[in-house]
N, CA, C and O of each residue as an XYZ file, in Angstrom:
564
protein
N      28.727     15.409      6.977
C      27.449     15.796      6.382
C      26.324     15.067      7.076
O      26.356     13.854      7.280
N      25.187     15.968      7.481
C      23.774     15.073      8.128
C      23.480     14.302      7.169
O      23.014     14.782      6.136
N      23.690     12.935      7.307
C      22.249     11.853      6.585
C      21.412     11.999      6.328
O      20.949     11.788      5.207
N      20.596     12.629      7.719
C      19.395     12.414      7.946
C      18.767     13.979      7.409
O      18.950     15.093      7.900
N      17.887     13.518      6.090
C      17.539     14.707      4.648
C      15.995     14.916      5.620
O      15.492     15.980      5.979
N      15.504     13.524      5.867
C      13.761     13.833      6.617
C      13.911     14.042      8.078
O      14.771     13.586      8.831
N      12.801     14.904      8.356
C      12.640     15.038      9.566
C      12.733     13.629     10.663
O      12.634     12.658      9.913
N      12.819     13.339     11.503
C      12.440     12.358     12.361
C      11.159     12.477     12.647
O      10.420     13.462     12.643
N      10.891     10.860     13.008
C       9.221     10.985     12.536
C       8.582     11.507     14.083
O       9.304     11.503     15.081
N       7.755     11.761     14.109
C       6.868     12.365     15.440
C       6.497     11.382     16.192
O       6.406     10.326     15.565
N       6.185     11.299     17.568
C       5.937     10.422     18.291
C       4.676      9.285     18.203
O       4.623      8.201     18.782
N       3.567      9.964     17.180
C       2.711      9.467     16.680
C       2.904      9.125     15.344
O       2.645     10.069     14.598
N       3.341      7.898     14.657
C       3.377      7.598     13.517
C       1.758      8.186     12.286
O       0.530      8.239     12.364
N       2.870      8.508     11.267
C       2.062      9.317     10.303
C       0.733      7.799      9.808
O      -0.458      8.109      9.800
N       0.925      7.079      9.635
C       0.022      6.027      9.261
C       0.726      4.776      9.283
O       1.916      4.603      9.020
N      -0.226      3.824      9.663
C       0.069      2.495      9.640
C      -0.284      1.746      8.205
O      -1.424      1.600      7.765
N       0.583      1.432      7.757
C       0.952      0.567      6.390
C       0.902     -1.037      6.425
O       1.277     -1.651      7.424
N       0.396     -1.711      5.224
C       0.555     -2.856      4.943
C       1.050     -2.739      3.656
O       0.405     -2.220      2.745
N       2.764     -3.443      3.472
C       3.405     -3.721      2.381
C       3.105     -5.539      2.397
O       3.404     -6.407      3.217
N       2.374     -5.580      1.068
C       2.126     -7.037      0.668
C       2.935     -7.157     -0.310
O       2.832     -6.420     -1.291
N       4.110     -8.334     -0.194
C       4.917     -8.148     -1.468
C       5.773     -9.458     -0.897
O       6.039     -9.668      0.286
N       6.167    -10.355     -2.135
C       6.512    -11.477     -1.610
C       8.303    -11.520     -1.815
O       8.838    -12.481     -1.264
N       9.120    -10.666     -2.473
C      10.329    -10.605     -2.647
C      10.750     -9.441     -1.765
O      10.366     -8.275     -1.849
N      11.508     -9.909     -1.008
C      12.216     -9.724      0.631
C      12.758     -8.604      0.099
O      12.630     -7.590      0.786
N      13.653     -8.445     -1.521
C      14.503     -7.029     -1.547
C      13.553     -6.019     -1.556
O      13.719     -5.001     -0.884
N      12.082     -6.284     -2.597
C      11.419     -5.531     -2.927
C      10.675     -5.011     -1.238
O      10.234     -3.880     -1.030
N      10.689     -5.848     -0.472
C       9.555     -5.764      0.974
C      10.672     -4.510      1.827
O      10.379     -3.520      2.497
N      12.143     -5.153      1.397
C      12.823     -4.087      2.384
C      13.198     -3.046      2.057
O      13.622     -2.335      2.968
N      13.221     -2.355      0.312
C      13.089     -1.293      0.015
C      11.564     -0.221      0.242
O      11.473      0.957      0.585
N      10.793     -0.967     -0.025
C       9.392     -0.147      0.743
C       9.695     -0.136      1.949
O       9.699      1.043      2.303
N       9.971     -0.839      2.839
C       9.808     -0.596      4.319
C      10.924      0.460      4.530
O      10.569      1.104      5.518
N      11.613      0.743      4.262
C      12.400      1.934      4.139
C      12.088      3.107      3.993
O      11.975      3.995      4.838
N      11.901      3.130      2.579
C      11.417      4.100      2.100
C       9.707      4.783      3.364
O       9.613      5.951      3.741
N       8.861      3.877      3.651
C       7.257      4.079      4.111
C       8.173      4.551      5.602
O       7.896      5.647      6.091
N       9.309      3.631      6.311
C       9.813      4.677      7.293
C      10.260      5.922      7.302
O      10.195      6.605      8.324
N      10.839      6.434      6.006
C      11.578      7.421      6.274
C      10.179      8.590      5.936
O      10.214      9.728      6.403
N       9.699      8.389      5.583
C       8.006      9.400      5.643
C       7.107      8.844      6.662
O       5.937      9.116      6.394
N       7.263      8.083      7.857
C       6.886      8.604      8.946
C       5.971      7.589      9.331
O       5.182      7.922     10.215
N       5.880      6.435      8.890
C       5.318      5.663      8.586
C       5.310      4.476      9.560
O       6.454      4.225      9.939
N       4.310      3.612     10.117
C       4.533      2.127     10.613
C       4.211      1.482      9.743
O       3.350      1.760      8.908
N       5.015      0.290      9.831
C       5.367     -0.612      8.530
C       5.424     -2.124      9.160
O       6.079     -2.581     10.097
N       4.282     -2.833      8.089
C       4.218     -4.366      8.477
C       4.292     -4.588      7.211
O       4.133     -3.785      6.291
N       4.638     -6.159      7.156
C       4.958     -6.890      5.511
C       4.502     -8.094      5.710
O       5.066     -8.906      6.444
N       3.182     -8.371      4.921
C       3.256     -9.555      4.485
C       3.274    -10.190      3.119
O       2.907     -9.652      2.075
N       3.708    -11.303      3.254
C       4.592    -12.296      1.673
C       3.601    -12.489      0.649
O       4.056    -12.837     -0.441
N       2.499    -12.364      0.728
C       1.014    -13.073      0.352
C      -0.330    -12.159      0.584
O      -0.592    -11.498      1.589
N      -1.144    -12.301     -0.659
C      -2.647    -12.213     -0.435
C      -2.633    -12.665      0.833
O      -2.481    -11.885      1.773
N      -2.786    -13.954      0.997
C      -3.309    -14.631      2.452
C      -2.943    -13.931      3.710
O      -3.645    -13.355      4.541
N      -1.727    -14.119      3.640
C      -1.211    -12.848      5.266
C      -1.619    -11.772      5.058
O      -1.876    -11.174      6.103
N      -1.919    -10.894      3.635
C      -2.261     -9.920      4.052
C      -3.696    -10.211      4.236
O      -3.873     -9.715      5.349
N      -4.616    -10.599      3.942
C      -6.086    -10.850      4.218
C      -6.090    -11.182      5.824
O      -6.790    -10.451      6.524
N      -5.357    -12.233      6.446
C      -5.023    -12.305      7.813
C      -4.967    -11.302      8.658
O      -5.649    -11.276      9.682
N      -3.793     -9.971      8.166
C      -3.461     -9.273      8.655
C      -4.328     -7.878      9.153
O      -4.395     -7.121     10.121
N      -4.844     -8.045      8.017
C      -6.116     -6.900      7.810
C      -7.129     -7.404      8.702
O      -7.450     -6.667      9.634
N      -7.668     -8.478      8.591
C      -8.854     -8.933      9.866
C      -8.276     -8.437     11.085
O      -8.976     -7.780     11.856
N      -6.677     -8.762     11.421
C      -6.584     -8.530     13.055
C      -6.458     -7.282     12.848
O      -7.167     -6.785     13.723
N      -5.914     -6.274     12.125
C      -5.609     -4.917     12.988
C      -6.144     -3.685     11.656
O      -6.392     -4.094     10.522
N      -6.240     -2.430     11.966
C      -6.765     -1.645     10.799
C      -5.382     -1.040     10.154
O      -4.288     -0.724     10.620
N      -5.997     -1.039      8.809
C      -4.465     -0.069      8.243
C      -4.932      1.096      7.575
O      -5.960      1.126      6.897
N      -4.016      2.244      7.812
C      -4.570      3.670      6.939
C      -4.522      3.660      5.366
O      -5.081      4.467      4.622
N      -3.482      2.224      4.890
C      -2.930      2.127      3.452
C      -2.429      0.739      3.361
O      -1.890      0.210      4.333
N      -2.621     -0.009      1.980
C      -1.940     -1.036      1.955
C      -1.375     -1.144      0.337
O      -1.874     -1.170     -0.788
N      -0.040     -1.187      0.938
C       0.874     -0.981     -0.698
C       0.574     -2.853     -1.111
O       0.755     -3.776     -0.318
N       0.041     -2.993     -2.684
C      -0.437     -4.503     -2.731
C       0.112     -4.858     -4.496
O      -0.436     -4.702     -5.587
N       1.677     -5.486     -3.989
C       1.901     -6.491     -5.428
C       0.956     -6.977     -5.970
O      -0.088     -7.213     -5.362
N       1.161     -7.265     -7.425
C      -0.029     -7.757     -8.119
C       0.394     -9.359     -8.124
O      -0.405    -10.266     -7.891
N       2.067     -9.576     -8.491
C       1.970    -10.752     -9.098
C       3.226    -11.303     -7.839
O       4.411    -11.004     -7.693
N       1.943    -12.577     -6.788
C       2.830    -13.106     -6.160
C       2.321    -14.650     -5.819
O       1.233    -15.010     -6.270
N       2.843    -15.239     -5.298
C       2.722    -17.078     -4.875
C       1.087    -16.758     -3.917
O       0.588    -15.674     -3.613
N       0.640    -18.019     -3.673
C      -0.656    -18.403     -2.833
C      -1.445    -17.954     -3.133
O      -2.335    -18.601     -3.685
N      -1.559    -16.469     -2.914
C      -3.044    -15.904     -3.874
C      -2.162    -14.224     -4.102
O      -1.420    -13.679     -3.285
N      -2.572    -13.715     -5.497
C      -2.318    -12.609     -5.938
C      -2.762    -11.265     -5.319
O      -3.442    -11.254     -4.292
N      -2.515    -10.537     -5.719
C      -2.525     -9.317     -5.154
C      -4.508     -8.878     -5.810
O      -5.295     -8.466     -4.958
N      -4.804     -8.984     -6.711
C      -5.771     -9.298     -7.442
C      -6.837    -10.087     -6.580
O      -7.854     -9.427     -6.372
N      -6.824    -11.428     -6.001
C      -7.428    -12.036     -5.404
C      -7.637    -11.664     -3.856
O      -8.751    -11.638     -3.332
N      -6.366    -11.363     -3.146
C      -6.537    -10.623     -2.243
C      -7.132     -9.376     -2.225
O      -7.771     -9.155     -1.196
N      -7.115     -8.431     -3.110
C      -8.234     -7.358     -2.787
C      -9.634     -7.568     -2.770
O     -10.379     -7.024     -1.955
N      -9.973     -8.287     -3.587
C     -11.460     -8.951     -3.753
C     -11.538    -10.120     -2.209
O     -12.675    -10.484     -1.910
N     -10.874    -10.416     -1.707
C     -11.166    -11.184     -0.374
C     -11.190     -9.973      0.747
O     -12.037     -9.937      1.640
N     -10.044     -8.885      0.567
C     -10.575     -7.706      1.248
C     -11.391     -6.713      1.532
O     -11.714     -6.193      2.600
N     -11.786     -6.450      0.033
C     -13.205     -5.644      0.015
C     -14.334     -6.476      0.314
O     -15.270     -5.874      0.840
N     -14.501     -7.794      0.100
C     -15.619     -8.662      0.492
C     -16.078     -9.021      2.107
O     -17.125     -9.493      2.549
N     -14.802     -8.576      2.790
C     -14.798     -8.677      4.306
C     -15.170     -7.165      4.521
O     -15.548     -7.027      5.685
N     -15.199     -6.050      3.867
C     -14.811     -4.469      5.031
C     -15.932     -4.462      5.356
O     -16.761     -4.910      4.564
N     -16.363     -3.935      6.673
C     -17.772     -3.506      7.121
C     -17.383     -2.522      7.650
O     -18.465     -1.999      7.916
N     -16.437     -1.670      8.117
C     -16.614     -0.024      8.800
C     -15.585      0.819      7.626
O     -14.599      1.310      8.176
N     -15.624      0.952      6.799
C     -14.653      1.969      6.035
C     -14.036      0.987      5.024
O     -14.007     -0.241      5.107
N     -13.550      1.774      4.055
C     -12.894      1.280      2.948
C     -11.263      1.703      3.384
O     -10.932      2.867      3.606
N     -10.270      0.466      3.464
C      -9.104      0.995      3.236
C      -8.317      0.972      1.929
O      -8.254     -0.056      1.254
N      -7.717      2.111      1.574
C      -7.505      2.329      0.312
C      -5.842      1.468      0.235
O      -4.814      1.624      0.895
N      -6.268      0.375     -1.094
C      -5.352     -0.430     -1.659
C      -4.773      0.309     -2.789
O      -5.567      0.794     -3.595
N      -3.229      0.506     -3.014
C      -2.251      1.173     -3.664
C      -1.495     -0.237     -3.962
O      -0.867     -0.869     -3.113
N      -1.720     -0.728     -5.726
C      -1.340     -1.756     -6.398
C      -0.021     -1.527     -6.836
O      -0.033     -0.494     -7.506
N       1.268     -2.075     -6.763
C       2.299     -1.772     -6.870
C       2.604     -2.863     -7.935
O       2.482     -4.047     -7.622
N       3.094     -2.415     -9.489
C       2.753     -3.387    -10.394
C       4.459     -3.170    -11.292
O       5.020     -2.074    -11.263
N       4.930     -4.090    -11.851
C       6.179     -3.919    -13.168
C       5.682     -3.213    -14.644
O       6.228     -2.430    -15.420
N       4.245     -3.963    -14.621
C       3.573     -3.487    -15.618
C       2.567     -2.089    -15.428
O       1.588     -2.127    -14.683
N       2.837     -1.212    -15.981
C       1.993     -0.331    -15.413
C       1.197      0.595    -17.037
O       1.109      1.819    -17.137
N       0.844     -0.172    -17.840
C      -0.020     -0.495    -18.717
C      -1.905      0.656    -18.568
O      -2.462      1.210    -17.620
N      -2.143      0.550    -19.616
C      -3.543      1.096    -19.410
C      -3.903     -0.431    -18.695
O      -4.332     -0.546    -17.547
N      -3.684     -1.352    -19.450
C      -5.033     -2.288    -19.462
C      -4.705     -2.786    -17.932
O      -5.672     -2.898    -17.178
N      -3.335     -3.104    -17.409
C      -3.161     -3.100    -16.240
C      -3.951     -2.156    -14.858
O      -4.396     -2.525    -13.772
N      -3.854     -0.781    -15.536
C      -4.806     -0.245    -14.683
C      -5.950     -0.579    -14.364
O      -6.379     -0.813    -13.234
N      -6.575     -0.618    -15.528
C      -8.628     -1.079    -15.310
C      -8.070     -2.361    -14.485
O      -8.179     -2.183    -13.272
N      -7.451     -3.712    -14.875
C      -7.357     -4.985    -14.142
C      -7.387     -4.521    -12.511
O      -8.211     -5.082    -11.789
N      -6.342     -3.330    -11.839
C      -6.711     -3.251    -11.110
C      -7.488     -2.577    -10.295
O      -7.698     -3.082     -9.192
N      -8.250     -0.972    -10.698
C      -8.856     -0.872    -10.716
C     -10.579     -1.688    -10.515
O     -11.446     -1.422     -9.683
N     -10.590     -2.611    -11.505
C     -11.659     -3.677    -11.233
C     -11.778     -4.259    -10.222
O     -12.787     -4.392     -9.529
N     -10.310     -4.810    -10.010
C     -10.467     -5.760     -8.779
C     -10.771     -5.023     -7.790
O     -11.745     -5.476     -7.188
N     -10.371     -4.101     -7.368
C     -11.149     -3.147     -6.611
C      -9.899     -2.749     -5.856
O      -9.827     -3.100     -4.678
N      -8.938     -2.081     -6.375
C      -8.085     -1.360     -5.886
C      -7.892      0.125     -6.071
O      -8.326      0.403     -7.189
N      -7.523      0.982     -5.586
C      -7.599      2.492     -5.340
C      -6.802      2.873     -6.435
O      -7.395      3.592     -7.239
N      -5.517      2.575     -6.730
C      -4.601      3.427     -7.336
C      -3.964      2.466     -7.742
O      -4.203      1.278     -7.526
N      -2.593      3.207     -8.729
C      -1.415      1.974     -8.526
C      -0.295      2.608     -8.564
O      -0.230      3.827     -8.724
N       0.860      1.728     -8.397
C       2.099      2.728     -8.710
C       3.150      2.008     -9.507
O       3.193      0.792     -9.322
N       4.037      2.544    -10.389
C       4.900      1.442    -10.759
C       6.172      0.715    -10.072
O       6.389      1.229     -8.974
N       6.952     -0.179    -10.341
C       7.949     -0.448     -9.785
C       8.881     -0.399    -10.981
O       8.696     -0.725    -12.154
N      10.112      0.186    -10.244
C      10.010      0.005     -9.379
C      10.060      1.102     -8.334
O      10.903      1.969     -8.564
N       9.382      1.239     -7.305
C       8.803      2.125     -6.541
C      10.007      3.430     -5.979
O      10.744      3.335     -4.997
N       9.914      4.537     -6.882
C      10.300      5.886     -6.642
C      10.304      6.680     -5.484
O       9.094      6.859     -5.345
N      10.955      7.398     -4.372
C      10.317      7.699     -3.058
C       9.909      9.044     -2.925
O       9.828      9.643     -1.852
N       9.602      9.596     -4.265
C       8.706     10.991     -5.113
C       7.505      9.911     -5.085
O       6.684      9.846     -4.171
N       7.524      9.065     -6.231
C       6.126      8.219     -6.180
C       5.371      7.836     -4.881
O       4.156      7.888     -4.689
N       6.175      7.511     -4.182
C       5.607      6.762     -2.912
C       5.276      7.782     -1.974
O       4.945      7.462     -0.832
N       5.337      9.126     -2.374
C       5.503     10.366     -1.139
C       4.143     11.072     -2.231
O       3.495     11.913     -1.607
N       3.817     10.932     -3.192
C       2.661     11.527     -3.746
C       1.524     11.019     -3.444
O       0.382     11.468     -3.345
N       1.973     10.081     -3.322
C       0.375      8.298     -3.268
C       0.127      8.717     -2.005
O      -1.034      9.006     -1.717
N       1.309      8.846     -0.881
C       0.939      8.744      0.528
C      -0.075     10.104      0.874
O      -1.137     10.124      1.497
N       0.721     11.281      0.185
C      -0.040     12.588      0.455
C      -1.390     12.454     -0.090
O      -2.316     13.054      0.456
N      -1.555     11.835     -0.960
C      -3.003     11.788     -2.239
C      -4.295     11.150     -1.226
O      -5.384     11.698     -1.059
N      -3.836      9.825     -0.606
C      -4.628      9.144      0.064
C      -4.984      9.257      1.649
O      -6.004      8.954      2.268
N      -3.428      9.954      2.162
C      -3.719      9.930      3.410
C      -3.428     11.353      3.808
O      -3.344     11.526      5.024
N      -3.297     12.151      3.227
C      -3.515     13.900      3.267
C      -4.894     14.461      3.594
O      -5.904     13.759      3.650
N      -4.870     15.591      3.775
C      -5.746     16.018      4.009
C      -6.912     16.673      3.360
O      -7.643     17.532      3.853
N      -7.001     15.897      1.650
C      -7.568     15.838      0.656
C      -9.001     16.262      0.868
O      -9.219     16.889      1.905
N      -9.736     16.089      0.279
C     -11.235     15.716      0.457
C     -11.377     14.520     -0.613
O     -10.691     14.411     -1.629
N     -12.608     13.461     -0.106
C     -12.529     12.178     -1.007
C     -13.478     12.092     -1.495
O     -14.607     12.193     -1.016
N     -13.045     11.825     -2.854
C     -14.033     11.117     -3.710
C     -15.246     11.106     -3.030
O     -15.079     10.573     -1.933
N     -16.221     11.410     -3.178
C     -17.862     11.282     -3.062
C     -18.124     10.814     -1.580
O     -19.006     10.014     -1.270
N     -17.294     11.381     -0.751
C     -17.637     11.679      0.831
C     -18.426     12.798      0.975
O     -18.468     13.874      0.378
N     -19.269     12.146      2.225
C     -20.577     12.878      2.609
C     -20.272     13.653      3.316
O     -21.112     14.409      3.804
């Protein structure tokens, strides 16, 4: 029987990803999953690496734990949106709790969306189409 259910990805990766998430099982089931939809995939453990990470290079999406060591997922978006000067990249909060009040929390902090965990690869294939499809956005000129 073929394994392989998805296409192979095209020579041009569908988008470049930042998975921020500090538990290695949780980092290597997203990175899986964000490959098998076509995806380039970096991981960092931390707010901080990902705030790092984001200064050096651009990302089309960044999947962002809420609750991790050094600085939160929470604190890191607010250090990210406080740096963007050419475009907004849209942060997708990946939370256990997935609560109203959880939403506004992230929401506020200034994150795009969220998703629950633990992360579905229907869920993770809706978010990707929603944000990086060929949508029209929110209150673009």
């Amino acid at each position: 029987a073929a394994a392989r259910s998805a296409p192979a990805a095209a020579a041009a990766p569908r988008a470049r990803v930042l998975v921020v998430e500090d538990n290695v099982v949780n980092q290597k089931v997203a990175l899986r999953q964000l490959e098998k939809l076509g995806c380039r995939v970096d991981v960092a453990a931390n707010g901080r690496e990902a705030v790092t990470a984001l200064e050096r290079l651009r990302y089309d999406l960044v999947l962002m734990d809420c609750q991790m060591p050094v600085m939160d997922g929470f604190e890191a978006t607010a250090a990210i949106r406080a740096r963007e000067r050419d475009g907004r990249v849209p942060i997708i909060a990946m939370t256990a709790n997935a609560t109203s009040e959880d939403r506004e929390r992230c929401l506020a902090a200034g994150m795009d969306d969220y998703i629950a965990k633990p992360v579905r690869p229907e869920q993770l294939r809706a978010r990707l189409d929603h944000w990086l499809g060929h949508e029209p956005e929110a209150g673009a000129a």
